[in-house]
C-alpha positions in Angstrom: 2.5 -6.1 12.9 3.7 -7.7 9.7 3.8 -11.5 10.1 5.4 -14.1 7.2 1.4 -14.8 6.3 0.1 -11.7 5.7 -1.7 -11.6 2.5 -2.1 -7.7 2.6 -0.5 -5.2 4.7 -2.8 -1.7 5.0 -0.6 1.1 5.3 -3.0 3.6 7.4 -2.2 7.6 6.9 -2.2 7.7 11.1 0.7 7.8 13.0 1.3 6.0 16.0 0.6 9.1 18.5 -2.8 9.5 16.4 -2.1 12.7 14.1 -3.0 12.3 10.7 0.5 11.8 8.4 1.3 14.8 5.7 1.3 15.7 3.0 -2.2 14.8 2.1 -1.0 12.7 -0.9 1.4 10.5 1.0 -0.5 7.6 -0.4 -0.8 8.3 -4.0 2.8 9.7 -4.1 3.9 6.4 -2.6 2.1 4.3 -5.2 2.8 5.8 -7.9 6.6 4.9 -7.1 5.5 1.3 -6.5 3.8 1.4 -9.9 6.5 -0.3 -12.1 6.4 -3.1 -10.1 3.5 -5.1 -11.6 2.7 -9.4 -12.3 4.6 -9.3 -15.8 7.2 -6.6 -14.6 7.1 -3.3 -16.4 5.2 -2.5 -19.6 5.1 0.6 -21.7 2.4 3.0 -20.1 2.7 1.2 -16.9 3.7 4.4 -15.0 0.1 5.5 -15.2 -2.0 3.7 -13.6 -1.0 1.9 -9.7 0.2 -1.7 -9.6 -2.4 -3.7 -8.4 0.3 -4.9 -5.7 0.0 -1.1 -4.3 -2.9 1.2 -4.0 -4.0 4.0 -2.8 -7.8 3.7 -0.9 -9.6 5.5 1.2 -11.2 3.4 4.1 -13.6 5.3 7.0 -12.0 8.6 6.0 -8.1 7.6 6.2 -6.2 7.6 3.4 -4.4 4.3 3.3 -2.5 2.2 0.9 -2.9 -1.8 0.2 0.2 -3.5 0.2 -0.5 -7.3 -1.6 2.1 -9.7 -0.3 2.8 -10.7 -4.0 5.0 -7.7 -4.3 7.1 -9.5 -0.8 6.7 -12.6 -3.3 7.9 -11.5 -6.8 10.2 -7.8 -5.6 11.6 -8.1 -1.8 13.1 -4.8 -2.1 10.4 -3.2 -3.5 8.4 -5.2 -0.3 11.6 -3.5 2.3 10.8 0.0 0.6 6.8 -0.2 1.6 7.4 -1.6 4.7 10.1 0.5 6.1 8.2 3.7 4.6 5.8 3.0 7.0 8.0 2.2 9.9 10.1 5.4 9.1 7.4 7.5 9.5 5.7 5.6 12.4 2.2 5.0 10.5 0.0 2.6 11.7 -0.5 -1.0 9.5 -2.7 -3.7 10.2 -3.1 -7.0 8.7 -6.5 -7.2 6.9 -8.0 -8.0 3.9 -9.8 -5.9 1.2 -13.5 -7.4 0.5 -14.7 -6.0 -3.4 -17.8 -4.0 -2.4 -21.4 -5.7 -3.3 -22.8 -5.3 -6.7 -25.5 -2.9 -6.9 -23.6 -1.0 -3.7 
C-alpha cells in the first residue's frame, strides 16, 4: 500500500501470486526511463546515469526499484507512471526505507 506519507515506495520484482516478474531487467529498463526526471530537472548527460528519485537495487536476491516520494513531490505524472507500472503488472511494493550500508561493510 502506497499512503500520502510514504517517503519511499520499493517496487519489488514479485508479483502478487509469488512468480518472479520478466524480463530480468524490468528494473533497470524502468529506471532508466525515470532518469530525466532529477532535483534540477534535466541536464546534458543525464540520460546515463538513474535519478536518484528512481533506482534500481537488489535487496535479499529480488530485483527491486526505489521510488523517493520527491519524484510524487516535484513530477506527479512521472509519480502515476511508477506507481501504476507496478499495479499494471501486479508487483508487490511495500513502504520502507533504504538505510546506506555501514562503513567498512
Amino acid at each position: 500500500m502506497v499512503t500520502k506519507s510514504s517517503r519511499e515506495i520499493f517496487i519489488q520484482g514479485i508479483t502478487r501470486s509469488g512468480k518472479a516478474f520478466r524480463p530480468s531487467d524490468w528494473s533497470d529498463r524502468l529506471c532508466g526511463v525515470m532518469s530525466q526526471f532529477r532535483p534540477g530537472g534535466q541536464k546534458p548527460g543525464g540520460h546515463l546515469t538513474y535519478s536518484p528519485w528512481c533506482v534500481p537495487t537488489v535487496i535479499n536476491g529480488v530485483k527491486c526499484v526505489v521510488v523517493n516520494a520527491e519524484l510524487r513531490d516535484t513530477e506527479p505524472m512521472a509519480w502515476d507512471f511508477v506507481i501504476n507500472f507496478a499495479k499494471d503488472n501486479d508487483l508487490q511494493m511495500a513502504e520502507a526505507c533504504l538505510i546506506p550500508d555501514s562503513p567498512g561493510s
